[in-house]
C-alpha positions in Angstrom: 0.0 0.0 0.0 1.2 3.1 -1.0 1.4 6.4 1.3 -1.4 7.9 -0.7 -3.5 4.9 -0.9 -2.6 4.7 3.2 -3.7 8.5 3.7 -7.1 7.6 1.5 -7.6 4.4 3.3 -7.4 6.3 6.8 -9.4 8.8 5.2 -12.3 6.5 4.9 -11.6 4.9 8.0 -12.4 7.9 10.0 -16.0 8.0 8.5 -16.9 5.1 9.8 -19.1 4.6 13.2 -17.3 2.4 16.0 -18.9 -0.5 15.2 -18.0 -0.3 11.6 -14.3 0.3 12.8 -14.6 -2.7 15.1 -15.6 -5.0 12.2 -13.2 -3.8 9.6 -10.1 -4.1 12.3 -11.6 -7.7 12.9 -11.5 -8.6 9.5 -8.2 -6.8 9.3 -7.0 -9.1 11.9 -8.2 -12.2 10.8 -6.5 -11.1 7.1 -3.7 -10.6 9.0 -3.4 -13.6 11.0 -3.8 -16.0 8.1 -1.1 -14.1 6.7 1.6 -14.3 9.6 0.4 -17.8 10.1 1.2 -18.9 6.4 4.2 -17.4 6.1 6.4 -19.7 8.4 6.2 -22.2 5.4 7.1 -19.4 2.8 10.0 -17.1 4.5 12.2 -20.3 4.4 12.1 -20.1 0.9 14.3 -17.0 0.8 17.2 -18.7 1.6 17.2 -21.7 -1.3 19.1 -19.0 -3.7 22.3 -20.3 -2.9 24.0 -16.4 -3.5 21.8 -15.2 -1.0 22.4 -17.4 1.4 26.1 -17.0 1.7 25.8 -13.2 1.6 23.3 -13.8 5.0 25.9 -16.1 5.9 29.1 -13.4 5.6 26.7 -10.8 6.6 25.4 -12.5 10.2 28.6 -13.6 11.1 29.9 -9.8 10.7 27.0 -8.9 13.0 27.3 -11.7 15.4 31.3 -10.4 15.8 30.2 -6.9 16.6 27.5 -7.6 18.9 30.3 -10.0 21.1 32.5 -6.6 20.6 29.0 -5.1 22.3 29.5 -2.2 18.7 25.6 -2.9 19.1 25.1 -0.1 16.3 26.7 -1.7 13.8 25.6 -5.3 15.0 21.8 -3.7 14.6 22.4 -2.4 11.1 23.7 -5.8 9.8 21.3 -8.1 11.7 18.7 -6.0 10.0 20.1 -6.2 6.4 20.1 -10.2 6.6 16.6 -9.9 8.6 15.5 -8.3 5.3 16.8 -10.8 3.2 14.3 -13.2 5.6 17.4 -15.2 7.6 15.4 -16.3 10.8 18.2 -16.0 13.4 19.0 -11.8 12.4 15.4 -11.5 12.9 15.9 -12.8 16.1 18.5 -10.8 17.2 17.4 -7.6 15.8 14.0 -8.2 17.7 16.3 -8.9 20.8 17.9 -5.4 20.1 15.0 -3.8 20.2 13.5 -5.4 23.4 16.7 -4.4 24.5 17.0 -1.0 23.6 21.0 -2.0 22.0 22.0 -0.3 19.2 18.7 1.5 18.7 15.7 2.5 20.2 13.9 0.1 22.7 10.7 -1.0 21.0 8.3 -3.5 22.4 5.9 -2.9 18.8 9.2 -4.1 16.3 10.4 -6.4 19.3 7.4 -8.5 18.6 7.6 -7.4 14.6 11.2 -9.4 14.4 10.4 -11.8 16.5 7.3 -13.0 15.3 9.1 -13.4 11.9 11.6 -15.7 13.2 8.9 -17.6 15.5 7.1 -18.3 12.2 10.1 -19.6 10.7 10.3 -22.0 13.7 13.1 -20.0 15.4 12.8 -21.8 19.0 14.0 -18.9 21.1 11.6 -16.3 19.1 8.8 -18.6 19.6 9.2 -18.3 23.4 10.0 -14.6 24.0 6.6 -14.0 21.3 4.5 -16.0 23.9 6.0 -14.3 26.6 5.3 -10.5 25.2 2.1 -11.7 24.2 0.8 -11.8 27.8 2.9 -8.5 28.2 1.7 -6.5 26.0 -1.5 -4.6 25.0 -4.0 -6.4 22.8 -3.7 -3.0 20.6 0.2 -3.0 20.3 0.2 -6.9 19.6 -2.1 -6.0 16.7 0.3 -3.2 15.3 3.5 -5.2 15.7 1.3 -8.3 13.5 0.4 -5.6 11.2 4.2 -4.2 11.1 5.1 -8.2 10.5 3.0 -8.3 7.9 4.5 -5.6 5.8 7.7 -6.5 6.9 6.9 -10.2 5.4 5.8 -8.6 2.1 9.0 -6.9 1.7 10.8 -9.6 2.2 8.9 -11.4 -0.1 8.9 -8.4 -3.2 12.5 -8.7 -2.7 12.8 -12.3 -2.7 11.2 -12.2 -6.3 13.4 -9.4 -7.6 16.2 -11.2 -6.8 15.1 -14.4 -8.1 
């Protein structure tokens, strides 16, 4: 969705009545969840291109070294750049930076985002810090960080094709 379709769609959103909202974010959610729930049998796809996968390879072991050296920055900005190219264990880390606050700003919302991405790959360690924020967090920012996951997946995925 682009920013003008966003800016139209929240446009129309605010015409709505409550209940009207209530259904939409419903369906929304539902969308949403059969989304998030399919993709942990489509993000491993990512990494079959065999260039890709030694560039996350190269790239995750550069950001594994600088988060031991605690350069959490740079560890950040390279866990992300393999997280976008769908490698399950950056997307852990990087949503363990942000829970953290290392490297960049603390964020429950894209905490949850990363995470979830890795759980649905079957990331065992993702899987159990997603249920635990889960009965953390508000029903409202689980719902955002879904939606963030979402896009984020879609991304990855647009990307995935280009490259293919």
């Amino acid at each position: 969705m682009t920013l003008k379709t966003s800016r139209q769609h929240l446009a129309a959103m605010k015409k709505l009545s409550l209940a009207e909202l209530e259904d939409k974010l419903l369906e929304h959610q539902q969308l949403l969840n059969a989304i998030v729930k399919d993709s942990g049998m489509l993000l491993p796809r990512m990494l079959q291109a065999p260039a890709l996968s030694e560039q996350c390879k190269t790239i995750l072991t550069q950001a594994l070294k600088s988060y031991a050296e605690k350069d959490y920055h740079h560890a950040a900005r390279l866990f992300r750049q393999t997280a976008l190219l769908g490698h399950s264990k950056a997307q852990y880390y990087l949503g363990l930076m942000f829970l953290k606050g290392q490297g960049l700003p603390a964020s429950a919302k894209h905490a949850y985002c990363w995470l979830l991405l890795a759980a649905k790959q079957r990331e065992d360690a993702a899987l159990k810090l997603v249920k635990s924020l889960q009965q953390q967090l508000s029903e409202t920012l689980v719902q955002q960080a879904t939606e963030l996951a979402a896009e984020r997946y879609e991304y990855i995925e647009d990307r995935r094709m280009a490259v293919l």
